[in-house]
C-alpha positions in Angstrom: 72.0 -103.9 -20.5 72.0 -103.1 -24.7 68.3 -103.0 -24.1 68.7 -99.9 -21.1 71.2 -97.6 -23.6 68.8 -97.9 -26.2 65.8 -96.9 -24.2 67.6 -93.7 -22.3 69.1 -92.9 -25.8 65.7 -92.4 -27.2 64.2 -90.3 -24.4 67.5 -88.4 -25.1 66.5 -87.6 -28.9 62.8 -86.7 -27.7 63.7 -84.5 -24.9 66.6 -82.8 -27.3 63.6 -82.4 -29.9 61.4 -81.0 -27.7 63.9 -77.9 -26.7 65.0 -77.4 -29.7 60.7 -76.9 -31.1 60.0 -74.8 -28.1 63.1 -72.5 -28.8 61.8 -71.7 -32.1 58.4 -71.1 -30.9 59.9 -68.4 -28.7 62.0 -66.8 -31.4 58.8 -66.6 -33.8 56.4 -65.1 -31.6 59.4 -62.7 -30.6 59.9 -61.4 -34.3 56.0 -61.0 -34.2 55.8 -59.0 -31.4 58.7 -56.7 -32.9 56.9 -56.5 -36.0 53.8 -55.6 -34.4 55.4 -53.0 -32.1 56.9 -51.4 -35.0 53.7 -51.2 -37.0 52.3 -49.8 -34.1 54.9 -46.8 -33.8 54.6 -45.8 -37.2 51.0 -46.3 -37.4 50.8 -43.5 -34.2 53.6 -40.9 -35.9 51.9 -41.0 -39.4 48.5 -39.9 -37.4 50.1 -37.5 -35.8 52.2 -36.0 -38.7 49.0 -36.4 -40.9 45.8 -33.9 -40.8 42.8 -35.9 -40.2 41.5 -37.4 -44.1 38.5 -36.1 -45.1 35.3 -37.4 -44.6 36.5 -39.9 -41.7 36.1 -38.7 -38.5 38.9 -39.4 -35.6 37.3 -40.7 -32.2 38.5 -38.6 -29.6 37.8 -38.4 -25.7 35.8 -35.2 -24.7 35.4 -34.6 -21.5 31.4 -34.2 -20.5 30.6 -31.0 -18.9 28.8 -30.9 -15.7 25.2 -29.9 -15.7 24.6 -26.5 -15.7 21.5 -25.8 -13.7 19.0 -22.9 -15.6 19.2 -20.0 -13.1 15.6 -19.4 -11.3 14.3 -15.7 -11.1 13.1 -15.9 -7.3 13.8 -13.3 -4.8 17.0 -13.3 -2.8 19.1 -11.3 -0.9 21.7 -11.4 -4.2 22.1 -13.7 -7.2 24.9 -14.5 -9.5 25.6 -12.9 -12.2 24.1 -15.4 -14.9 20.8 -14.5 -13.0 20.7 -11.1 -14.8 21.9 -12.6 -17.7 18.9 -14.6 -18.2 16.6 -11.3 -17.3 18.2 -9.6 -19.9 17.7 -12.0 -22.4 13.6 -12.5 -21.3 13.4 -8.5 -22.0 11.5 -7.7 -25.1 13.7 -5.6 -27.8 12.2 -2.5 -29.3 14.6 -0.7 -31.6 11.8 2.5 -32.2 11.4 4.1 -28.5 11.4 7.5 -30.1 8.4 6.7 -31.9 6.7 6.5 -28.2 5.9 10.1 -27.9 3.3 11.9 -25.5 5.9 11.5 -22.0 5.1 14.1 -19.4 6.6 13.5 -16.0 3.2 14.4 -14.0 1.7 10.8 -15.6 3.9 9.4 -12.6 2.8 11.2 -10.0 6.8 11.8 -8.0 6.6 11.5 -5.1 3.2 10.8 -3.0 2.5 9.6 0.5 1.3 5.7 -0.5 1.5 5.0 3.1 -0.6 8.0 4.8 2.0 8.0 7.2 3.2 11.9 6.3 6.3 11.0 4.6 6.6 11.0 1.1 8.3 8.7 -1.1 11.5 11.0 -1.2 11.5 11.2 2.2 10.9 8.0 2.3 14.3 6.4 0.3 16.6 9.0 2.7 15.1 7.2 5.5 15.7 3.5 4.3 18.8 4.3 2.9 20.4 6.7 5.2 23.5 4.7 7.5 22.7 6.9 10.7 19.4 8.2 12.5 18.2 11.5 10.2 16.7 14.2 11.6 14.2 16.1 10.4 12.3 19.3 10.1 8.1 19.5 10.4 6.9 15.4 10.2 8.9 14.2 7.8 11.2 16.8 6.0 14.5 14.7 6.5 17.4 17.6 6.6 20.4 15.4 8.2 21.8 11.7 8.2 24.5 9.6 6.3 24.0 8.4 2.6 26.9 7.1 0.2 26.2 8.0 -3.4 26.5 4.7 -5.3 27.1 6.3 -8.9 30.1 8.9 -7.5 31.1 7.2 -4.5 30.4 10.5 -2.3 29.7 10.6 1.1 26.9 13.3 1.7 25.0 13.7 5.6 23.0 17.0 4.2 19.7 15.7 2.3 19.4 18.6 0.3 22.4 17.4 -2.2 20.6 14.5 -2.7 18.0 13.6 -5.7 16.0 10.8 -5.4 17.2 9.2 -9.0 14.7 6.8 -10.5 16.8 4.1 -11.7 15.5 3.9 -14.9 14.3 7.2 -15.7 10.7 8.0 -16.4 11.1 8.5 -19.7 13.6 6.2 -20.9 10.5 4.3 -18.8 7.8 5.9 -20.8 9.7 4.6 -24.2 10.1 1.4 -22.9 6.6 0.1 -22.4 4.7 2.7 -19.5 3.4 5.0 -22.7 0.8 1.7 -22.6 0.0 1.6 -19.2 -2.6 2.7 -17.0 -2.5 5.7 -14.8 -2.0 3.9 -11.7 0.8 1.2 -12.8 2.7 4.7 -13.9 2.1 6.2 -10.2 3.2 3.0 -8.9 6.5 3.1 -11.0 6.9 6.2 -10.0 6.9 5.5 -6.4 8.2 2.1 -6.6 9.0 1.8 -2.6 8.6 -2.2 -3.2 12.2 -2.7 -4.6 15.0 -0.9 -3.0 16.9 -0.4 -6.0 14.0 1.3 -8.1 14.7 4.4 -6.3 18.6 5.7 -4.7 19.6 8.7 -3.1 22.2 10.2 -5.3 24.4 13.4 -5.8 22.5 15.7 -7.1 25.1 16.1 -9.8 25.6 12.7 -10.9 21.8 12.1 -11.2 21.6 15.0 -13.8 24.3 14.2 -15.4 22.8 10.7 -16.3 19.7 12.7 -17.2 17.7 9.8 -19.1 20.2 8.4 -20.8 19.9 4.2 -20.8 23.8 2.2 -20.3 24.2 2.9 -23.9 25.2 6.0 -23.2 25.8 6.6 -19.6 27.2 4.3 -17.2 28.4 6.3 -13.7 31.5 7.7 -12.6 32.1 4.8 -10.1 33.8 2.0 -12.1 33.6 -0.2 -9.4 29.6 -0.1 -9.5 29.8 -1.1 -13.2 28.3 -4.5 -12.5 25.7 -3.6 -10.1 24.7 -0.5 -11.9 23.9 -2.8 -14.7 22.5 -5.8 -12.8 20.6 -3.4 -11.4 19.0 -1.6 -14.5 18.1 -5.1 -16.2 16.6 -5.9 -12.5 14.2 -3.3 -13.2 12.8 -3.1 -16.2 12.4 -6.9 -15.9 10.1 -6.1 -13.2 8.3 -3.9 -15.0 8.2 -5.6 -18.2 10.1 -3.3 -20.4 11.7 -3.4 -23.0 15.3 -2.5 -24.3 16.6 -1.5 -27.3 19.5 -3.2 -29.3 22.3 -0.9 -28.0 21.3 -1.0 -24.2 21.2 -4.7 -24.5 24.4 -5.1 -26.1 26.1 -2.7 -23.2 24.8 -4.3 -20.9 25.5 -7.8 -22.1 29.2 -6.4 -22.3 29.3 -5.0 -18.7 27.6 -8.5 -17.7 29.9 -10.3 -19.2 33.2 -8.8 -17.3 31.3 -9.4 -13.9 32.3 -12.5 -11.5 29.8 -11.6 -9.0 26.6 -8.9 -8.4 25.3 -7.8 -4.7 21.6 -7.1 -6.0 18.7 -7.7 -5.2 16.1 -10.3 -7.7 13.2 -8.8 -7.3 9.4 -9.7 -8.0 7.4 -9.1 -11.1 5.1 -6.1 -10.4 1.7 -6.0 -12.1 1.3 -3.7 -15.1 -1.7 -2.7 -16.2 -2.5 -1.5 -20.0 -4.4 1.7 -20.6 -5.2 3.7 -23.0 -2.3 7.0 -23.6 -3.1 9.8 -21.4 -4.4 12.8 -23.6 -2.2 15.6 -23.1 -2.5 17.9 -20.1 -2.1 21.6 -20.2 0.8 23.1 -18.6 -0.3 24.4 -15.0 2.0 26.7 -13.4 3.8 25.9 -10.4 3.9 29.4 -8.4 6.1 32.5 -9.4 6.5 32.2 -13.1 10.0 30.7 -14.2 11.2 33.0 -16.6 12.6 30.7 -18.9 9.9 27.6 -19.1 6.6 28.6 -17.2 5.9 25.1 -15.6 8.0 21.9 -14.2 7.1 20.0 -17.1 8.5 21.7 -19.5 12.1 22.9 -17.6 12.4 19.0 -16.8 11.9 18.5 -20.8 14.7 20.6 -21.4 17.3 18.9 -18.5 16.4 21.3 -16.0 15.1 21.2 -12.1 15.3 19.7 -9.6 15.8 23.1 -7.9 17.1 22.7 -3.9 16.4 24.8 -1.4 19.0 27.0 -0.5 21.6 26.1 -3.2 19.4 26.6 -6.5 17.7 30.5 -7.1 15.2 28.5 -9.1 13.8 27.0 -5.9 11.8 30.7 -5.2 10.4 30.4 -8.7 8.2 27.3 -7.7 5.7 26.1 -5.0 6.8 23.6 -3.0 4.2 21.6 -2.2 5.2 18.9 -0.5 7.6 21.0 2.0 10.9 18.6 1.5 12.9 21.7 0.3 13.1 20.5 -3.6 11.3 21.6 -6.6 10.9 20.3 -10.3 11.7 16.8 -9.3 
């Protein structure tokens, strides 16, 4: 019986000893953990209320951004804007055009019949781009239809208040790279029939009010055709391999820039040709003398013609030769 106390009294002591180690275990690794926590917090606050030493950089997570795919310069019905972003930046700068001298409007050759089919290529534009059936006078004089002026906005269905406005000018054309082609890639500019937007029907008075001035200096009355106007312009002179000086490209980076989207066409690259510069040609009267200039050539030089049938005097001072009821264009 003595024996049976003194065993359970032992197992007692070691089962007493036991809870009292394991108690102190917990209340060590509970200070630790406090003490770690703490070190933790103040480690975090003196970071943040700390500007980054020196000389040791702070790991930080940065998001990766997601591919972005290099635009291709295929044909489509319309392209983004970052399309004509990239054109612009493939066009060669030249920051001398005036030093391209020589430009006479005959080295394009406005307007001819490419096709043989009687209508010539102003004739040609107010039929693509008329929004009704035209009518016409002789083969292919058109006289009515339905045409919106994209650079005023105005709604026009009598042909003779349109000009046919070469997109970019022939001159600002002839500075930009055509005063080193051959004769034929300038006729073909000229007449460019094989991108729609070389060539628009356009008030007659917004299109000499733009004259030849690049987007540097003349951007149309339409606001809202701001980022096509300039899509456009880089459209073609990156078909035609011009070049731009460091103003035009910076306006039309700017307009670029402000656009979300762009309904124009990509077009092809058309094949230019170098030739020699034209020598220059003496001035050949059109018909009854103009009092003030002689020729076409040299009232275009000085931002005059085209002269319309019926609404300018200036028509009766020059032959019409083609029979479309415009002069000097």
């Amino acid at each position: 019986m003595q024996k049976n106390k003194r065993i359970w009294l032992v197992i007692g002591l070691v089962c007493l000893f036991v809870l009292v180690v394991g108690s102190i275990a917990s209340s060590v690794n509970a200070v630790r953990s406090m003490q770690t926590a703490v070190t933790v917090d103040s480690l975090e606050q003196a970071l943040e209320a700390s500007p980054t030493p020196v000389g040791i950089s702070v790991p930080t997570e940065t998001p990766t951004p997601p591919a972005t795919a290099i635009p291709e310069l295929t044909q489509s019905a319309s392209a983004t804007t970052s399309v004509f972003v990239a054109m612009l930046a493939e066009l060669p700068q030249d920051d001398s055009p005036g030093s391209h001298t020589g430009y006479d409007r005959d080295y394009f050759n406005a307007w001819i019949d490419a096709d043989g089919d009687g209508c010539n290529t102003r004739a040609e534009v107010l039929l693509m781009e008329s929004q009704t059936t035209v009518s016409t006078r002789g083969r292919c004089t058109v006289t009515t239809g339905s045409w919106v002026s994209v650079y005023d906005g105005a709604m026009l269905t009598d042909a003779s208040r349109l000009d046919i406005d070469h997109f970019v000018p022939l001159n600002e054309a002839w500075v930009s790279g055509a005063y080193a082609w051959d004769s034929a890639t300038r006729v073909q500019f000229g007449n460019d029939l094989g991108y729609g937007p070389s060539l628009v029907a356009v008030t007659a008075s917004s299109n000499r009010s733009k004259s030849d001035q690049d987007p540097a200096r003349w951007m149309p009355p339409a606001r809202g055709y701001f980022c096509d106007y300039a899509a456009t312009w880089v459209a073609v002179k990156w078909r035609w391999s011009l070049s731009v000086d460091s103003l035009e490209r910076m306006a039309l980076q700017s307009v670029l820039n402000e656009c979300t989207s762009v309904s124009v066409e990509v077009p092809q690259k058309a094949t230019v040709a170098a030739g020699a510069a034209p020598e220059p040609v003496a001035p050949v009267s059109d018909g009854v003398l103009d009092p003030n200039y002689g020729t076409c050539s040299l009232a275009q030089a000085n931002g005059a013609g085209p002269y319309v049938q019926g609404v300018d005097p200036e028509y009766e001072w020059y032959r019409d030769r083609d029979k479309d009821g415009v002069v000097c264009e």
